[in-house]
RODO-2510 file (C-alpha; in nm, 4 decimals, decimal comma):
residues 150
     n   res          X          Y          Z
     1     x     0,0000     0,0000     0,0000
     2     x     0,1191     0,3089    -0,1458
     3     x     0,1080     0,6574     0,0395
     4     x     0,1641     0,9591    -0,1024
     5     x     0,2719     1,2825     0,0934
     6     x     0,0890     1,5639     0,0176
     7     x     0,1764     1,9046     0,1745
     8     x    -0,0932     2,1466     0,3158
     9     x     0,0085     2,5645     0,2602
    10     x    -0,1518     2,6570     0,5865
    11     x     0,0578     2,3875     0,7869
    12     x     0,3577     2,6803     0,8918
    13     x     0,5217     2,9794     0,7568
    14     x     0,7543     3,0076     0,4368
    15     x     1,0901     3,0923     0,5221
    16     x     1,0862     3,4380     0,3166
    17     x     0,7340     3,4874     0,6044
    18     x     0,9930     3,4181     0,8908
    19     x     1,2606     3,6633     0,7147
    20     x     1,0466     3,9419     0,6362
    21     x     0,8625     3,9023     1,0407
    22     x     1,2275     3,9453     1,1783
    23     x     1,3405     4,2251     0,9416
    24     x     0,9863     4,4744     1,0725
    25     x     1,0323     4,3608     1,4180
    26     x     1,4663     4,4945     1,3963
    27     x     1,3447     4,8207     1,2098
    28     x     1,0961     4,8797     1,4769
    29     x     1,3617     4,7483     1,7769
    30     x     1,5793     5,0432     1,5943
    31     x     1,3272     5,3177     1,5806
    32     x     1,2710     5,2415     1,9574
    33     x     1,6345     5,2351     2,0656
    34     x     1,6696     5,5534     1,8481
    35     x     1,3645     5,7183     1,9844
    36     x     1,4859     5,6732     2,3600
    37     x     1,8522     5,7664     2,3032
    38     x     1,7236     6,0954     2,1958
    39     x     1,4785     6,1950     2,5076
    40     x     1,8404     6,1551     2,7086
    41     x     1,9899     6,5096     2,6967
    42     x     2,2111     6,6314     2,9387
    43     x     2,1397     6,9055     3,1524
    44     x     2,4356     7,0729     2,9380
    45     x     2,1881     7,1106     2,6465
    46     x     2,1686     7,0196     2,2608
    47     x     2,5147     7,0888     2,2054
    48     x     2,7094     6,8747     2,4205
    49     x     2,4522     6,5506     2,2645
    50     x     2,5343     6,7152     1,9481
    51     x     2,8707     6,6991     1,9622
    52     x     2,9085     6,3108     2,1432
    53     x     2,7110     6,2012     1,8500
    54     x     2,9043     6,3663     1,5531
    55     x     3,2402     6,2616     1,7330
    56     x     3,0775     5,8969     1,7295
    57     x     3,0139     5,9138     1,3467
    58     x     3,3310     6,0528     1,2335
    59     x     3,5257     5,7773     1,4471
    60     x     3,3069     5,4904     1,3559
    61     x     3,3557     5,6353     0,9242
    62     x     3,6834     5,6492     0,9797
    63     x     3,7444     5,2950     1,1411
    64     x     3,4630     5,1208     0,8932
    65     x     3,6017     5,2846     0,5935
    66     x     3,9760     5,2641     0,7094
    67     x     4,0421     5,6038     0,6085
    68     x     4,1421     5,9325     0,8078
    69     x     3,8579     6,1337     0,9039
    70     x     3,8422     6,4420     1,1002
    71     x     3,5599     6,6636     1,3075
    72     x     3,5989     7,0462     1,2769
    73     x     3,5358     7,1909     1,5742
    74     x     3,4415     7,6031     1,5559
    75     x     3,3253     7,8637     1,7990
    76     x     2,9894     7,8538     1,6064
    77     x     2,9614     7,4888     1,4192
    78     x     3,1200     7,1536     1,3532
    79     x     3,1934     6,9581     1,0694
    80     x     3,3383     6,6311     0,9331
    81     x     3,5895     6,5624     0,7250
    82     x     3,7999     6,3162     0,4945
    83     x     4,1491     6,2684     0,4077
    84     x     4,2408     6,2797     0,0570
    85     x     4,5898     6,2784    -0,0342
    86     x     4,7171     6,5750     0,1067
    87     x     4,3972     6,7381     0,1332
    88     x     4,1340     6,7224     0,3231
    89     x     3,7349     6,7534     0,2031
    90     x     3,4066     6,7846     0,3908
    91     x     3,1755     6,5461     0,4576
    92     x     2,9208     6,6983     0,5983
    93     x     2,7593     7,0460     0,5487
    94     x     2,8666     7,2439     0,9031
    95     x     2,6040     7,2286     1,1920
    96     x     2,5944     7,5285     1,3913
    97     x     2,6027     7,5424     1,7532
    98     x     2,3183     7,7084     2,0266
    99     x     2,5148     7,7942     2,2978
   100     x     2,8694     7,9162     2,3279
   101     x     3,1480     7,6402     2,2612
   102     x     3,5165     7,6379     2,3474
   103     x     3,7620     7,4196     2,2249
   104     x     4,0906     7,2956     2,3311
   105     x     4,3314     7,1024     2,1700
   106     x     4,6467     7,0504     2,0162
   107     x     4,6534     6,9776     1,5991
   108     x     4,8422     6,6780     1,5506
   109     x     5,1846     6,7395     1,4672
   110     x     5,2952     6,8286     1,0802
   111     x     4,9028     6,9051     1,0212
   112     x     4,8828     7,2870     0,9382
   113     x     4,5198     7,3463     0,8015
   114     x     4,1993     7,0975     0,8308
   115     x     4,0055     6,9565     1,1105
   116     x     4,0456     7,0117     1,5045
   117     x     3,9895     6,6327     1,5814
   118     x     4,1821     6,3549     1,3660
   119     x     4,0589     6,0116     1,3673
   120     x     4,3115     5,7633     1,2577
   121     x     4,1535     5,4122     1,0871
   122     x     4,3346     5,2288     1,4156
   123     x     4,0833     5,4209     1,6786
   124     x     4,3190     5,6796     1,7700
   125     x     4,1986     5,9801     1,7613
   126     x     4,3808     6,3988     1,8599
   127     x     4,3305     6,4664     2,2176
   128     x     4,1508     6,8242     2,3622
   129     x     3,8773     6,9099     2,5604
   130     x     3,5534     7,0780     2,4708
   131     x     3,3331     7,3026     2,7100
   132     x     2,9806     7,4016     2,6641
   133     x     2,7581     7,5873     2,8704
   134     x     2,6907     7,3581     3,1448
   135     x     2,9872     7,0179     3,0492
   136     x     3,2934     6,9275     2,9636
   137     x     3,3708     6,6728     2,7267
   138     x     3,7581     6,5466     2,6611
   139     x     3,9666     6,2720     2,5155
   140     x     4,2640     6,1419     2,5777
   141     x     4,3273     5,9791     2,1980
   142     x     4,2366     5,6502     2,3141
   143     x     4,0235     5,5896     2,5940
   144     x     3,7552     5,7335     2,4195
   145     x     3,5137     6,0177     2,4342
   146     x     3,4517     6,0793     2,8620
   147     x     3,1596     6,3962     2,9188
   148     x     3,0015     6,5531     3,2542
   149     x     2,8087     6,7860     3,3554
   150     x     2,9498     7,0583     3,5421
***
């Protein structure tokens, strides 16, 4: 006696059903993580999240893409930068600041013109320290980004 198997399309989900389920429920995991990151802002204001975030970005480009990057750091914006060459070009258009913004640091040695902040492709990135109205933010070059309130 013979049996044949027959299948039954309501017996499970596909695999592309199981794919497509996992890839809504990561974009809305992200918009929530996203969402919540941004209702924590110091009591130093705008500026100080401002600035750990664009720090983050032009370290992270410069490690993923294994190329020298910089942050520009001005009395009244920041932007970010690439190496090219010799030269350096932006990569973003410059985001102003609210609040007054001073900046201390030293320009890596034999750099002349280009970004305040250097971030190598190994991590490494110029030391200084920043103060807005209300924080501090410094690095050392390789401990990483540390900020406080004042």
């Amino acid at each position: 006696m013979e049996r044949k198997l027959t299948f039954s399309r309501s017996a499970g989900f596909t695999l592309i059903e199981l794919l497509v389920a996992v890839a809504v429920m990561a974009v809305l995991t992200l918009g929530a993580v996203l969402a919540a990151g941004r209702g924590q802002v110091s009591q130093a204001g705008p500026d100080m999240a401002l600035f750990k975030e664009r720090f983050e970005v032009a370290q992270a480009l410069a490690i993923e893409g294994r190329r020298t990057g910089g942050l520009a750091v001005r009395s009244d914006e920041t932007q970010l930068y690439w190496r090219v060459g010799a030269d350096w070009e932006t990569r973003s258009d410059p985001v102003s600041w609210r609040d007054r913004v001073e900046f201390n640091g030293r320009r890596p040695t034999g750099v002349d013109a280009g970004p305040d902040i250097v971030f190598l492709p190994s991590g490494q990135s110029t030391s200084f320290t920043i103060s807005f109205d209300g924080g501090t933010c410094a690095n050392d070059g390789w401990t990483g980004l540390q900020c406080a309130d004042d």
